[in-house]
TORKOL-4160 file (C-alpha; in steps of 0.2 Angstrom, whole numbers, padded with zeros to 4 digits, m for minus):
327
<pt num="1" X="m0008" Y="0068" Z="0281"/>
<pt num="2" X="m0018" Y="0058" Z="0271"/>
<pt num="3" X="m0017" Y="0053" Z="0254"/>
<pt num="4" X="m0035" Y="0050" Z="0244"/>
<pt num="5" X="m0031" Y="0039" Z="0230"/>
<pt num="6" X="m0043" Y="0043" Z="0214"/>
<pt num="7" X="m0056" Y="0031" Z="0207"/>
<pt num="8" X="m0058" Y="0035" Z="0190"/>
<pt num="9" X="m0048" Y="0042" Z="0179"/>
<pt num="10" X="m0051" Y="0051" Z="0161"/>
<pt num="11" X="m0052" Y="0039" Z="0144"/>
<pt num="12" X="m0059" Y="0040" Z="0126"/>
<pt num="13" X="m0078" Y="0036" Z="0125"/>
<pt num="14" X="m0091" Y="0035" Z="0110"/>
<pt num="15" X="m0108" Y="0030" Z="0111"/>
<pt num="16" X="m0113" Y="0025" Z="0095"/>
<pt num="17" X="m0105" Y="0022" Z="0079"/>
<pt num="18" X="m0098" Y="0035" Z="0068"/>
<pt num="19" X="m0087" Y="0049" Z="0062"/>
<pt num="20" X="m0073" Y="0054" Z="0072"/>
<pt num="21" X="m0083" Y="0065" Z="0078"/>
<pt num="22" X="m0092" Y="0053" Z="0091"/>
<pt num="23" X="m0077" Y="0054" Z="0104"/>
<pt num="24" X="m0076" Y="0061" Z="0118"/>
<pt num="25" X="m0064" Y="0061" Z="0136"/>
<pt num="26" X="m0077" Y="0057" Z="0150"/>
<pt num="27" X="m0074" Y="0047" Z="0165"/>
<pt num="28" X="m0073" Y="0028" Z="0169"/>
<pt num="29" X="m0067" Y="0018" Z="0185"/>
<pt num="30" X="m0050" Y="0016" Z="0186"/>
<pt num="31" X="m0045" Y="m0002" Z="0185"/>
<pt num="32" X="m0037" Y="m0011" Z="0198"/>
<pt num="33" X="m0027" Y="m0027" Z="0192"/>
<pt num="34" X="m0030" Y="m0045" Z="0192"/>
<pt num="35" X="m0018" Y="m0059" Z="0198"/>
<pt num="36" X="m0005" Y="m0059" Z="0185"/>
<pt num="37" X="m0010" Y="m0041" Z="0180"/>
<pt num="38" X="m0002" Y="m0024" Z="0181"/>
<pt num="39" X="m0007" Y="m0007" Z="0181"/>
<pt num="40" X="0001" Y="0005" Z="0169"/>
<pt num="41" X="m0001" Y="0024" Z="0170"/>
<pt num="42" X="m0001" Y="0027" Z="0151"/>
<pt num="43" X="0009" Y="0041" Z="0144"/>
<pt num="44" X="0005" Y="0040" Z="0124"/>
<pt num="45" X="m0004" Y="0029" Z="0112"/>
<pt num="46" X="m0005" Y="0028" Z="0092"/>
<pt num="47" X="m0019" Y="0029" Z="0082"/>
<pt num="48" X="m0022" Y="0011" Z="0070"/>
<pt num="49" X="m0031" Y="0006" Z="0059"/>
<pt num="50" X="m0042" Y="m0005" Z="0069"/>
<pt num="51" X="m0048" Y="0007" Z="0079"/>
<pt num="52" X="m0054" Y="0018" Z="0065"/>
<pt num="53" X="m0066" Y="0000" Z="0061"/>
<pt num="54" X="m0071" Y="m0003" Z="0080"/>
<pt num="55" X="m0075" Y="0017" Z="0080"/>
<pt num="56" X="m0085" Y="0016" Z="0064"/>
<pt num="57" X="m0096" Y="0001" Z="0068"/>
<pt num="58" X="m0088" Y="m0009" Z="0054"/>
<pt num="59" X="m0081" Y="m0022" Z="0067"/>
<pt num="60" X="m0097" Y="m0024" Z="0079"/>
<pt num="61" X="m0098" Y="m0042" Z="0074"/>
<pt num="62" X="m0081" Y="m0042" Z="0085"/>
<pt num="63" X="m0084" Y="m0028" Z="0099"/>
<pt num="64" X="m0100" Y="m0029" Z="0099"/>
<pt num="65" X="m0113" Y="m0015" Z="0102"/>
<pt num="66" X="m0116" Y="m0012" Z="0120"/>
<pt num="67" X="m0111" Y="0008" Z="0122"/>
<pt num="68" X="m0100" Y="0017" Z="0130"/>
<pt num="69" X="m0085" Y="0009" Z="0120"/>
<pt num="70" X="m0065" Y="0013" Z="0120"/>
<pt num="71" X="m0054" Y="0016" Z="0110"/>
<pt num="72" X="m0035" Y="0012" Z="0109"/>
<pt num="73" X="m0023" Y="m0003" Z="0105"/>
<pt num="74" X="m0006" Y="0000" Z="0112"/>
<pt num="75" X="0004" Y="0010" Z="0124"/>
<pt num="76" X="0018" Y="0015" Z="0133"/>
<pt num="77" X="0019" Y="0021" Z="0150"/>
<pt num="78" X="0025" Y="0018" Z="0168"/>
<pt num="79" X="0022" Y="0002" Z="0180"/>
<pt num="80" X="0011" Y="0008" Z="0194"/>
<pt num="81" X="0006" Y="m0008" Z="0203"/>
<pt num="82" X="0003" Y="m0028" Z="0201"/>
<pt num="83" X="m0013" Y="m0039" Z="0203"/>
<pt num="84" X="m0012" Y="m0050" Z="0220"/>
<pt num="85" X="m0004" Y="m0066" Z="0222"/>
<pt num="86" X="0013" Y="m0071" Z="0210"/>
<pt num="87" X="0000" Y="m0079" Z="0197"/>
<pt num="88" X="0008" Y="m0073" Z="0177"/>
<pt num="89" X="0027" Y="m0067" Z="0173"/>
<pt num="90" X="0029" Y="m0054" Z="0182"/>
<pt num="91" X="0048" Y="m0055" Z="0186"/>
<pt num="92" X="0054" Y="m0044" Z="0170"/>
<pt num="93" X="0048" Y="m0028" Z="0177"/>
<pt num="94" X="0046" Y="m0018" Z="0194"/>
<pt num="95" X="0037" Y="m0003" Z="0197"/>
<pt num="96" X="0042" Y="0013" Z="0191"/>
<pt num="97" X="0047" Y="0004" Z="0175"/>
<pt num="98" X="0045" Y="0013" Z="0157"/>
<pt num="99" X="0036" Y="m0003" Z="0147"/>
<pt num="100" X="0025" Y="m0003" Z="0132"/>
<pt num="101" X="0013" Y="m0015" Z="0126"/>
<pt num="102" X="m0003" Y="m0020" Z="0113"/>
<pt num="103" X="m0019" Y="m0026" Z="0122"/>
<pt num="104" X="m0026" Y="m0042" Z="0115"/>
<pt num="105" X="m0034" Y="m0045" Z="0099"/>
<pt num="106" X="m0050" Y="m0033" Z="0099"/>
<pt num="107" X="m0047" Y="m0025" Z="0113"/>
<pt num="108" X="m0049" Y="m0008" Z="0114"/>
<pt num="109" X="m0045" Y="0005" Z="0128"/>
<pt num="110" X="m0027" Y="0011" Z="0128"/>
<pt num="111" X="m0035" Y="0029" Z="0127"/>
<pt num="112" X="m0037" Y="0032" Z="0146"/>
<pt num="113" X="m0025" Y="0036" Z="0159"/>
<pt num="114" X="m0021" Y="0019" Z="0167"/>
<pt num="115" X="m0023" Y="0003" Z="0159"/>
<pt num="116" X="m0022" Y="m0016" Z="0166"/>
<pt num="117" X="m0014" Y="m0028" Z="0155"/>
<pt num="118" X="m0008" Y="m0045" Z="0158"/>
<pt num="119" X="0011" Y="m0047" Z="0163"/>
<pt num="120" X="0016" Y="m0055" Z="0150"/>
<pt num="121" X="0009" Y="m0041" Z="0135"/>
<pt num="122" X="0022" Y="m0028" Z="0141"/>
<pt num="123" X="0039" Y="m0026" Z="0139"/>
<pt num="124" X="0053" Y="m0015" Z="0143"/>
<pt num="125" X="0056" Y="0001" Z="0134"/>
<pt num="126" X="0072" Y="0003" Z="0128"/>
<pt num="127" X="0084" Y="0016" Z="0139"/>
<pt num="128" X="0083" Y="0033" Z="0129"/>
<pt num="129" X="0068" Y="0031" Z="0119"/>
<pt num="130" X="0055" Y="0046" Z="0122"/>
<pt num="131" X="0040" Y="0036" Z="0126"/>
<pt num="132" X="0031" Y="0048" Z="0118"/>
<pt num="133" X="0041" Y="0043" Z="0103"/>
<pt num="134" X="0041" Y="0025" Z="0109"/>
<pt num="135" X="0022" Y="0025" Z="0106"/>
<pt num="136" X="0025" Y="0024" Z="0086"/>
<pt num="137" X="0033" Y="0007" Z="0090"/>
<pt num="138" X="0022" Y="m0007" Z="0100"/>
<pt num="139" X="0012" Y="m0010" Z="0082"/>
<pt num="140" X="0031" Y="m0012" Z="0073"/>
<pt num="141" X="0030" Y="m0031" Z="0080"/>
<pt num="142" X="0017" Y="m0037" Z="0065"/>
<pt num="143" X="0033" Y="m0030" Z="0053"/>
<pt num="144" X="0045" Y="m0040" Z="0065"/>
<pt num="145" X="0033" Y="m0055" Z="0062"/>
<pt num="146" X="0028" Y="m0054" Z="0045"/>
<pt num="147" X="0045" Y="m0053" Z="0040"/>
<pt num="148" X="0056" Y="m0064" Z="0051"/>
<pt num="149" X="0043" Y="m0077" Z="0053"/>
<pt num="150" X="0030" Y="m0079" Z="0042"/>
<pt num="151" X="0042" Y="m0075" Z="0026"/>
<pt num="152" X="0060" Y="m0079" Z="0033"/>
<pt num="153" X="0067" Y="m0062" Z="0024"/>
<pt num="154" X="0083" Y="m0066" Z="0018"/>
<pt num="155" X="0099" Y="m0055" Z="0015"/>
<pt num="156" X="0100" Y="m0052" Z="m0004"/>
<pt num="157" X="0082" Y="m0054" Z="m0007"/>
<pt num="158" X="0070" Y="m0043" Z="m0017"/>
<pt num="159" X="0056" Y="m0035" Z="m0003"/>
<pt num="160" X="0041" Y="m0026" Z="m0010"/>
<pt num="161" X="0033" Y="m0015" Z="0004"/>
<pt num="162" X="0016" Y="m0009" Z="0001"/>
<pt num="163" X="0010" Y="0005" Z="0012"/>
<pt num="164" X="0027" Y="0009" Z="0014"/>
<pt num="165" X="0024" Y="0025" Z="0024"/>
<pt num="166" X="0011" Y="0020" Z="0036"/>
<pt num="167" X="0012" Y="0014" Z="0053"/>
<pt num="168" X="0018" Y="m0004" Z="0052"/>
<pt num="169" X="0025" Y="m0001" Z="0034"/>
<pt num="170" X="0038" Y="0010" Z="0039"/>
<pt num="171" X="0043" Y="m0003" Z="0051"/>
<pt num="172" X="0043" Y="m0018" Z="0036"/>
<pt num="173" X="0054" Y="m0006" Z="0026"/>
<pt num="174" X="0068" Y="m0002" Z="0040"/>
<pt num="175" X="0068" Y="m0020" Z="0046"/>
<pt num="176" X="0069" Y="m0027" Z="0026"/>
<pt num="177" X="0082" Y="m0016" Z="0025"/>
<pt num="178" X="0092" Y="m0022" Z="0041"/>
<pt num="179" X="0092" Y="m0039" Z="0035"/>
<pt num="180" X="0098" Y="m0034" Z="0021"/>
<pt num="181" X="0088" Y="m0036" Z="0008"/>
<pt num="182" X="0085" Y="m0024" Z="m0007"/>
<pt num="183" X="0069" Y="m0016" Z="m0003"/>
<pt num="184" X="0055" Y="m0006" Z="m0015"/>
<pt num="185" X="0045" Y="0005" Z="m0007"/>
<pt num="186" X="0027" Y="0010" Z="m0014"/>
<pt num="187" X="0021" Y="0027" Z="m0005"/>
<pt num="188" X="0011" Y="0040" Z="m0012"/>
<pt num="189" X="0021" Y="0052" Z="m0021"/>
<pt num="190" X="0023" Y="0065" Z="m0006"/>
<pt num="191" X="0032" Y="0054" Z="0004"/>
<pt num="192" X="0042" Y="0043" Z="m0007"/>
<pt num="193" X="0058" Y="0055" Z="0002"/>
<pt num="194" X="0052" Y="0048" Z="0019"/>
<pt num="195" X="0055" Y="0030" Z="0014"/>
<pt num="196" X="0067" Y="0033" Z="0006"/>
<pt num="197" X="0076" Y="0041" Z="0020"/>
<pt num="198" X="0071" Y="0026" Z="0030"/>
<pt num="199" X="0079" Y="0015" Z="0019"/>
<pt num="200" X="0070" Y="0010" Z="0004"/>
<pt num="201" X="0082" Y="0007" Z="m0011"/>
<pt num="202" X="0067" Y="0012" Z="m0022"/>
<pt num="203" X="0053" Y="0021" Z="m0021"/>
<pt num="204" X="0038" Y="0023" Z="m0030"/>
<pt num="205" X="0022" Y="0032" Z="m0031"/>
<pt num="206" X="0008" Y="0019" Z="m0031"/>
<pt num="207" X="m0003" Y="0027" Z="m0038"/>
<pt num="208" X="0008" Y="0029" Z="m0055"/>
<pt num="209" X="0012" Y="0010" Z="m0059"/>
<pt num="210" X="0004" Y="m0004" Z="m0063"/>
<pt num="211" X="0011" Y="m0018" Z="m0051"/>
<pt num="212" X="0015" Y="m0030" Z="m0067"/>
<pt num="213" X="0028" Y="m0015" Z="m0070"/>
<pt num="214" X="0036" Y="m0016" Z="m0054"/>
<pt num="215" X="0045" Y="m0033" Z="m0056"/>
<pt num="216" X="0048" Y="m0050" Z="m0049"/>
<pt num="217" X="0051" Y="m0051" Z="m0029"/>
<pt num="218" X="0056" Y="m0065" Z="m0015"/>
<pt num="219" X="0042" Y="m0057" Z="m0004"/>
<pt num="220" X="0029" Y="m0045" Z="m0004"/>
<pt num="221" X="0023" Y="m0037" Z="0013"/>
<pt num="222" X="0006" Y="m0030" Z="0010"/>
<pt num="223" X="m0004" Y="m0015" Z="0022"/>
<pt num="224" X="m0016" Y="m0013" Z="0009"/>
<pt num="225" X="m0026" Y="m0029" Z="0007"/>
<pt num="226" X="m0032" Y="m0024" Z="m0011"/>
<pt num="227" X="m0026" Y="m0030" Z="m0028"/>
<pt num="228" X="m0019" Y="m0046" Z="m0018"/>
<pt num="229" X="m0020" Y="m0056" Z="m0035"/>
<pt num="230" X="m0010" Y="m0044" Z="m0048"/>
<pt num="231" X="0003" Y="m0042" Z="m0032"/>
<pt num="232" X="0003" Y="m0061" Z="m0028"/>
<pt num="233" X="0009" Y="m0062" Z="m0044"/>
<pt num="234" X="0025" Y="m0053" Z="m0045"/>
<pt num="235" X="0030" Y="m0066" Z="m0034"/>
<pt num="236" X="0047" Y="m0078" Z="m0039"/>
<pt num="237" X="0047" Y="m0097" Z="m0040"/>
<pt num="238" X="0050" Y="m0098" Z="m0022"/>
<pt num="239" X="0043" Y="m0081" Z="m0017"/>
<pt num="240" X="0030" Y="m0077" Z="m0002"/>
<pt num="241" X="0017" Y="m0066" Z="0001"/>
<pt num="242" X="0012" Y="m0060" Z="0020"/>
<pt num="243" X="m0002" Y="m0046" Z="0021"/>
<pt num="244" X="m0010" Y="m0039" Z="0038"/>
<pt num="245" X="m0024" Y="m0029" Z="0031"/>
<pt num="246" X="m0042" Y="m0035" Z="0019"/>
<pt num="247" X="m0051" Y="m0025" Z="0008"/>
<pt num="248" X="m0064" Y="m0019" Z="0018"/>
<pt num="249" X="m0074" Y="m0014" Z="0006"/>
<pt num="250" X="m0077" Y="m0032" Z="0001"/>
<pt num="251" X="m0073" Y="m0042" Z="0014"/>
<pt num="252" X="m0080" Y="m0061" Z="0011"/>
<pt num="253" X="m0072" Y="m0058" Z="m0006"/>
<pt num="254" X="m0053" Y="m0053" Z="0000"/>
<pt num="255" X="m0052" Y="m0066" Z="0012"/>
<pt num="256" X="m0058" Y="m0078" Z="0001"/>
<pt num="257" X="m0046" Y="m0076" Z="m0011"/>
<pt num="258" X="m0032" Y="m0077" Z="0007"/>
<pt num="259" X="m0040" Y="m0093" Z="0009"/>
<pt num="260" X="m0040" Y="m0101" Z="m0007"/>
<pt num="261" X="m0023" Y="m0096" Z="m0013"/>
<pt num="262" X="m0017" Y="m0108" Z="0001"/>
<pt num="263" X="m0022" Y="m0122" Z="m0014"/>
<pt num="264" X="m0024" Y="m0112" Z="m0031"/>
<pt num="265" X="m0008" Y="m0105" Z="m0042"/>
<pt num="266" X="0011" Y="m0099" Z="m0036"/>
<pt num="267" X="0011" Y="m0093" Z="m0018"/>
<pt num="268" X="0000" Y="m0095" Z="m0003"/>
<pt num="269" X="m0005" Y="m0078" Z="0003"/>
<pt num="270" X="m0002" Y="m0077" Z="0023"/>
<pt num="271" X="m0013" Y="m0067" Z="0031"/>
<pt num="272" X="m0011" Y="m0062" Z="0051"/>
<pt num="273" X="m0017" Y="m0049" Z="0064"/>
<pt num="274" X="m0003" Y="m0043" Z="0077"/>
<pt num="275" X="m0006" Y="m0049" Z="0094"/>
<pt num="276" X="0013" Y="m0049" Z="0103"/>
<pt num="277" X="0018" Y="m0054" Z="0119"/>
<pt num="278" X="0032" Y="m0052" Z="0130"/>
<pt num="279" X="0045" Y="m0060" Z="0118"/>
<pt num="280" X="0042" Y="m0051" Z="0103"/>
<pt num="281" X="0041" Y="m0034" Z="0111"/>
<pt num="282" X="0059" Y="m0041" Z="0117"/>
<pt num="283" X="0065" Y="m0042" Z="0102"/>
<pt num="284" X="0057" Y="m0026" Z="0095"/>
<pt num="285" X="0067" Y="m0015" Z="0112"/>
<pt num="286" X="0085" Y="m0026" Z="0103"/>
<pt num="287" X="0080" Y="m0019" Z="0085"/>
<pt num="288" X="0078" Y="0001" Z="0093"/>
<pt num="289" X="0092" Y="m0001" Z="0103"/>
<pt num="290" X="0103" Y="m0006" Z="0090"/>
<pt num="291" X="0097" Y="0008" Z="0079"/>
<pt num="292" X="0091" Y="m0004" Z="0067"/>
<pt num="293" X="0073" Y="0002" Z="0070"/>
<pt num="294" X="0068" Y="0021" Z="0075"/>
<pt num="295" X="0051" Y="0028" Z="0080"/>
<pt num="296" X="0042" Y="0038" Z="0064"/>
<pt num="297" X="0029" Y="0051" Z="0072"/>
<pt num="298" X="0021" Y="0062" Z="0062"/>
<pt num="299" X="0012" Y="0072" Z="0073"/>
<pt num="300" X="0007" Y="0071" Z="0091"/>
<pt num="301" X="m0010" Y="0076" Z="0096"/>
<pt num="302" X="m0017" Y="0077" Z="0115"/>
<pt num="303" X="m0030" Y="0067" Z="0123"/>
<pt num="304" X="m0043" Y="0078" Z="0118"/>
<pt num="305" X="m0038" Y="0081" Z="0100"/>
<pt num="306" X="m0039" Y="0061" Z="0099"/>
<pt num="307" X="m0055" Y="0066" Z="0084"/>
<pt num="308" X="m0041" Y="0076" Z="0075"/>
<pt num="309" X="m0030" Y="0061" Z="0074"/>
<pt num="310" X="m0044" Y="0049" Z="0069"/>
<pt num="311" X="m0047" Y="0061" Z="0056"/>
<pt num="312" X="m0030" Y="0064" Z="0049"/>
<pt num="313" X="m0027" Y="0044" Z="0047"/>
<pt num="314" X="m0043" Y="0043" Z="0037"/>
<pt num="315" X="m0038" Y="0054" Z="0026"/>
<pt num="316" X="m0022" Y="0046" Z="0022"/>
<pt num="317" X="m0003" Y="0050" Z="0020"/>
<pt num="318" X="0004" Y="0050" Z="0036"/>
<pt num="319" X="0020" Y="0047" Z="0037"/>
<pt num="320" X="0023" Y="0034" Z="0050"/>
<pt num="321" X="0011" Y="0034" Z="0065"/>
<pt num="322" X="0000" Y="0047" Z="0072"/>
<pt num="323" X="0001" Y="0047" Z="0091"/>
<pt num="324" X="m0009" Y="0052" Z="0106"/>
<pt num="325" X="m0001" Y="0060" Z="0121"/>
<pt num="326" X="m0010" Y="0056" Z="0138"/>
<pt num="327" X="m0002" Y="0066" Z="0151"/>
């Protein structure tokens, strides 16, 4: 008997810019891997800012605008098979393995059934993380970065999280608070219980302070990327300032300012996108499996429903990440 194996599989589509309204699940080939590639059956996805841009048209000058496009940025899901040859780092992980991963910087297409990513972009999901759950997490490692890396958070420090309760933020405010700093949240007021129970020793509704009322901090982790000057300014003698977001609104004029405070007043403003690899999704499996870090999902949607979750993060207040559920 005779197995026919399928070639194409079901992904998210759209053919022009827009609403969320433009998705749709049609049909694409299913991949087949390159040498030092694997293919993953994906199980779940979450939904990020950056697709809402690439979605909207108000990132063509990245993704261009050929049509049909994709959608999705990471993943978790199950090792089906490797690219020929033993070219990449491939030796971590066998098939059958649960693993999860973010495709590279402006690469969309998570959103599908199988997906082929390069060895060294996936990692290991910890044992007894749902990886439906799991999904919330691949995204955690800007959190792990901005932190750890770029703003060597120290024990005893004062952290101030903006966008505490989205999808990386809920990550910055768990991890502030496992190294042991003292950590203000800022949230809208519905969910200020929600980072709180996360971890925040204070939580405050943004919309109801003026940041020059908040205090002085060590560092400031920003998901928001407006106001940067009156929150670059709370910083100490000493302090530092990462942010992962723009204002999109203005854009030549927000990243301007990123650029310029490298040379003008207190504190350079560091800006980054996320784009892990095999190393920091490592150490992002050590921080779940400690229980220092656990998955925030608000709600899970299916494959079809992926409009609905486009939706719901554009209207704001999730609480953590909106995820999409494959299979």
């Amino acid at each position: 008997m005779s197995h026919t194996v399928t070639t194409t599989m079901r992904a998210v589509l759209f053919d022009r810019f827009g609403g969320p309204d433009v998705l749709y699940v049609g049909r694409v080939p299913r991949p087949e891997p390159a040498p030092g590639h694997v293919l993953v059956r994906v199980h779940a996805l979450s939904v990020n800012g950056g697709e809402l841009m690439g979605r909207s048209g108000r990132a063509a000058f990245v993704t261009g605008r050929k049509f049909p496009q994709r959608t999705g940025l990471d993943f978790t899901g199950e090792v089906v098979s490797f690219g020929p040859g033993k070219a990449g780092d491939v030796g971590h992980i066998g098939v059958g393995d649960r693993v999860w991963g973010v495709l590279g910087r402006a690469s969309f297409g998570s959103a599908a059934e199988f997906v082929t990513v390069r060895a060294d972009r996936l990692g290991r999901v910890p044992d007894g993380l749902d990886l439906t759950e799991a999904a919330a997490l691949p995204v955690g490692t800007t959190a792990v970065t901005a932190l750890r890396d770029k703003a060597a958070l120290r024990p005893g420090e004062r952290l101030l999280v903006r966008g505490a309760a989205g999808g990386v933020g809920n990550v910055a405010v768990q991890l502030g608070r496992a190294r042991g700093a003292e950590v203000t949240a800022l949230a809208r007021a519905e969910n200020l219980g929600f980072v709180r129970e996360l971890g925040a020793h204070h939580a405050v509704d943004h919309r109801t302070v003026r940041p020059r009322d908040l205090g002085r901090f060590d560092v400031v982790f920003d998901a928001a990327g407006t106001e940067l000057a009156a929150y670059r300014g709370l910083l100490k003698p000493g302090g530092r300032m990462v942010t992962i977001s723009f204002d999109a609104t203005r854009p030549a004029a927000s990243l301007g300012y990123i650029a310029a405070s490298a040379v003008h007043g207190r504190g350079r403003v560091r800006f980054f996108s996320g784009n892990p690899r095999r190393p920091l999704l490592d150490d992002l499996a050590g921080y779940a499996a400690s229980g220092a870090l656990r998955p925030a999902v608000d709600t899970v949607f299916p494959l079809e429903r992926i409009g609905e979750a486009h939706r719901a993060l554009e209207a704001g207040g999730v609480r953590g990440k909106y995820v999409v559920r494959v299979d």
